[in-house]
N, C-alpha and C positions, 0 to 999 in steps of 0.2 A: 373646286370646280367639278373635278370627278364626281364627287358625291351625287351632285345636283343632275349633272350632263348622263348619269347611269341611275337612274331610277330602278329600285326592284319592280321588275314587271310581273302583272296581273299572273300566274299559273292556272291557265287550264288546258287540260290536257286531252285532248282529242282520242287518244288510243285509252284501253284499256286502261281504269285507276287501279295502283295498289296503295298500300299503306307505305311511307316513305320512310318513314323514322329518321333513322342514326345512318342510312343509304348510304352510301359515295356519291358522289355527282356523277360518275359512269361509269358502269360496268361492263365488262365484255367477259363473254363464256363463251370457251368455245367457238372462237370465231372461224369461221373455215368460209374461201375463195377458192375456186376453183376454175379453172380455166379447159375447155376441151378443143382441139385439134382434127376436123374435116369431123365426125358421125361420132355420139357416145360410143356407138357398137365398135367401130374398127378404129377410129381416132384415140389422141392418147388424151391423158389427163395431165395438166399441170397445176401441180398443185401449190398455189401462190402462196396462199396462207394456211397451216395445215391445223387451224386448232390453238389459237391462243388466247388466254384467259389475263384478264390483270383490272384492276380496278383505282378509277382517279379520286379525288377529295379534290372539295374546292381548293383554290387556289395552292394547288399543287401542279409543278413538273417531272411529269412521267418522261427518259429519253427514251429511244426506242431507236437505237444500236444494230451497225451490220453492215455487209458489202452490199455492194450495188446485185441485186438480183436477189437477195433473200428475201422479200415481201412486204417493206416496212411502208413504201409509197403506198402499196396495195392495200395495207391494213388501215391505212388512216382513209384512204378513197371510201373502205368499205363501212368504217365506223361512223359516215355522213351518209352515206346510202349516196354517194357520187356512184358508187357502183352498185348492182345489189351482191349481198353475201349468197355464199350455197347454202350455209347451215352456220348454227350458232344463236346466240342469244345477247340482245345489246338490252340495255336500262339506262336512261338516264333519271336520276334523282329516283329512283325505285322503278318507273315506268319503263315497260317493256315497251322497246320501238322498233324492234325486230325477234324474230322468232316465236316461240309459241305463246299465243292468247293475239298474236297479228297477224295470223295467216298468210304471213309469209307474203302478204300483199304490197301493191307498190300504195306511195304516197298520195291524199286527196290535195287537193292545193290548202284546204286548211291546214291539215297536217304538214303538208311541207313549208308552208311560211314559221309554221309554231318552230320548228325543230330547226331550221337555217336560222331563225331569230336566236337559237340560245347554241346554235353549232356551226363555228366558221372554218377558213380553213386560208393558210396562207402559203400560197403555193411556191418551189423551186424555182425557175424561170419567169422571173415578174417581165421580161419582153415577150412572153408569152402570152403569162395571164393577164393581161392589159390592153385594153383594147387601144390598136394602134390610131382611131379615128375619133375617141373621147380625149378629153383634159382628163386630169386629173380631179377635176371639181366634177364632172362631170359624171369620171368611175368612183367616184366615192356617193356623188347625189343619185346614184341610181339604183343604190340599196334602200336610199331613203324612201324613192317611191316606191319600192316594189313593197314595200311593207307598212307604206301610208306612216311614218313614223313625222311626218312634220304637219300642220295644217294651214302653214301660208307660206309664199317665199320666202319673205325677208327671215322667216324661222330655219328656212331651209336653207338660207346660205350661212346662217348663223351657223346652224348643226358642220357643214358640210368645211368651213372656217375651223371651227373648234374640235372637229377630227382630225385635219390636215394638224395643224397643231400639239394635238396629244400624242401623233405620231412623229413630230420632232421635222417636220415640213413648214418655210414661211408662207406669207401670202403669193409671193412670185411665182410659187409651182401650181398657183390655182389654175393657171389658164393656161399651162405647157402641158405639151403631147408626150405620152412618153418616151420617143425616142428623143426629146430635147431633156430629159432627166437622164442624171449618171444613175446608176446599177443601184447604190444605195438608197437614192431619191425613190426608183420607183418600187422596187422592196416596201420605202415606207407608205408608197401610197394604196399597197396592197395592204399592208398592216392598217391604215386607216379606214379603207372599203370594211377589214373583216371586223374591225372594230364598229361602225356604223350601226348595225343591229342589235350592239348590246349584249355579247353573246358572253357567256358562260365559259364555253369551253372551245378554245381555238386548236386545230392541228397544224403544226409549225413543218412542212415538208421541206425541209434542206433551205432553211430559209437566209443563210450566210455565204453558201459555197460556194458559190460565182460571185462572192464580191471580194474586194481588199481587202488584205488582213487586218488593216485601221478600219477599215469600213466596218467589216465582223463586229467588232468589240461593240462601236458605236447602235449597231441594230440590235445585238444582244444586249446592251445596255437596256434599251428602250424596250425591250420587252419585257426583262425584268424589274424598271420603272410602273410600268401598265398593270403586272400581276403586283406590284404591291399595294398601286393606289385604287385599283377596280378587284381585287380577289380572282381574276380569271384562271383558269388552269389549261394547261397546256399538255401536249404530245408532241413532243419534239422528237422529229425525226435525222439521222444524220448516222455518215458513218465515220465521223470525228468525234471521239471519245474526248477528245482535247475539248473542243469546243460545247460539247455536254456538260463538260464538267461544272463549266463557269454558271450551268442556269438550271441545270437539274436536281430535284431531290432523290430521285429514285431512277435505276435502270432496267431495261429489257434487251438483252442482246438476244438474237434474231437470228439463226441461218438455215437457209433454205425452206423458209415458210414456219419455223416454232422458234418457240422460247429456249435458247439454253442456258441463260444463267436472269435471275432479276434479282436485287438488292439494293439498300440506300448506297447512296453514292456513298459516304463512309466508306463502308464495309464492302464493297465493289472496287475502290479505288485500294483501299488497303490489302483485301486478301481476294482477288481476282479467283474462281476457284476452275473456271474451265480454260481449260486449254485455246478457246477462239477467244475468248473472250482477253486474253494473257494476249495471243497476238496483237488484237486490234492497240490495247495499250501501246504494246511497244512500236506498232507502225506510228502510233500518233506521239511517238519521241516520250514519252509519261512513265518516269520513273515510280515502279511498285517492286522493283527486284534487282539483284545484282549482275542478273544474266542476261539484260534487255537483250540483244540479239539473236537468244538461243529460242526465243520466243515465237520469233516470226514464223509459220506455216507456210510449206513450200507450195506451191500449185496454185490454182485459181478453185474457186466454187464450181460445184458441180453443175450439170445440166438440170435445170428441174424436172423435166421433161423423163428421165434417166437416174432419180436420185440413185445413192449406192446403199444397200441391204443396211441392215444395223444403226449404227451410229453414223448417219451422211457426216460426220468430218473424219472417218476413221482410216480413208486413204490419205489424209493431209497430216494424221494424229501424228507425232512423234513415242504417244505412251497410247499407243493402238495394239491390244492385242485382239487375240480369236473371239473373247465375248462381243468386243464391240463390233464386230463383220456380222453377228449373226441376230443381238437382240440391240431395240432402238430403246436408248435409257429414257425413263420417267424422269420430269421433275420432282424433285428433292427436297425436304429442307436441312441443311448440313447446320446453319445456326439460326438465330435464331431471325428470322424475316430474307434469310439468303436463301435463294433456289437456286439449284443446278442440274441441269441432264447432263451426267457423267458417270460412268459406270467406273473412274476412276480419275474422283477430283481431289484437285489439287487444294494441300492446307498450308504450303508453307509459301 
């Protein structure tokens, strides 16, 4: 039924063509958010996202790792243009949809139905993102019209039936509000709205963390169901390493707005090479070492607002000396497809 119900859609591409080749399905360069505080001149800058690079393939999961306040909501808002970017360069399938050859311009409504059709986003707080005055048949058929994707009813309750369903929803929740759905129901009827369009590439924002720990499994189940039978690719967002584990191929751990370590989960799970990245493990109970305790970083995240000189994790570092207060380490590569910003990473 997948086969049939996801048609490859027509490709044309409104912005600027390049040649697409051997591409990734999306690219980011250099992605940089910025946030300013009362006037550029005397207000300060927060810098949410300071500059991070990584590239998806279809049906691949990217996680994308880190505490609350290092920039990783930010970066997946920015990589759908929910927000716009300061600077940087996004591509999907070789096309650039931000940055230069786009003049930095906002969306035409052609453009933006093209790019929401092949780019969803399935947000943390589904009694949020749901509107409390739709069914659920309702917030799923209202993708359907906004992108004319049915051309009579009776197709369009078909469509709107066989979403609810591919995201593991009976017919019973066709005509409940979401506050008469538990936490995981409506989770899945947000996974079904972002599925409606047919999209390519979904960004997954903390989409388990307010639900049960049975419930977890059963939604990461279904997502990892979805990307097998449709090839979509994902951004998973979260700062449970645990719960990454179970659906990602690759990681990007995050703090305070960049990248400090990316690897396939392998070689991330097995030889952890930064020091946050060693914590976040052991906060999430994951044995990779014999010292799980010694791992943990005292303190909390810095201010962004305030980052500290050098290495922003070098007042929490336990292996902080004088270089790391004064120079901010470059990404790395120590083997071979593993990055780390560390001006002294760990091998064993």
């Amino acid at each position: 039924m997948a086969e049939n119900f996801f048609p490859q859609p027509e490709r044309r591409y409104p912005i600027q063509k390049e040649a697409v080749g051997t591409a990734p399905l999306l690219e980011v360069q250099n992605l940089k958010k910025y946030f300013f505080t009362g006037s550029r001149v005397h207000g300060q800058c927060l810098k949410a996202v300071d500059g991070i690079s990584f590239t998806l393939s279809p049906g691949e999961t990217l996680g994308l790792a880190g505490e609350s306040g290092c920039g990783k909501t930010t970066a997946g808002l920015a990589l759908l243009r929910l927000i716009e970017p300061t600077d940087g360069r996004l591509l999907y399938e070789g096309h650039p949809y931000f940055g230069p050859g786009t003049e930095k311009r906002r969306w035409s409504r052609k453009e933006l139905l093209f790019y929401r059709g092949r780019m969803q986003m399935i947000f943390q707080d589904s009694s949020l993102s749901l509107d409390p005055r739709m069914t659920a048949g309702e917030i799923v058929g209202e993708a359907l019209d906004i992108h004319r994707l049915t051309g009579s009813r009776q197709e369009r309750q078909d469509r709107i039936a066989a979403l609810l369903e591919l995201a593991g929803l009976d017919k019973s929740c066709r005509q409940r509000y979401p506050h008469q759905l538990s936490g995981g129901q409506r989770q899945r009827v947000g996974i079904a709205r972002a599925l409606a369009v047919q999209p390519r590439f979904i960004v997954c924002d903390e989409p388990v963390s307010s639900l049960d720990a049975s419930v977890q499994g059963q939604v990461l189940g279904t997502l990892l169901d979805l990307q097998q039978q449709l090839g979509i690719s994902y951004l998973m967002i979260s700062h449970d390493l645990g719960a990454l584990s179970q659906i990602c191929h690759r990681f990007a751990v995050m703090y305070l707005g960049r990248i400090v370590e990316s690897a396939s989960r392998s070689s991330l799970l097995a030889r952890p090479a930064h020091p946050y990245t060693r914590s976040l493990l052991a906060a999430a109970g994951m044995e990779f070492s014999s010292c799980r305790h010694s791992c943990l970083l005292p303190g909390e995240i810095p201010s962004p607002l305030s980052p500290p000189s050098g290495c922003p994790l070098h007042p929490r570092c336990p292996r902080s000396a004088a270089l790391c207060s004064s120079i901010r380490p470059e990404l790395v590569e120590v083997s071979p497809g593993h990055w780390v910003a560390c001006h002294f990473p760990l091998t064993q």
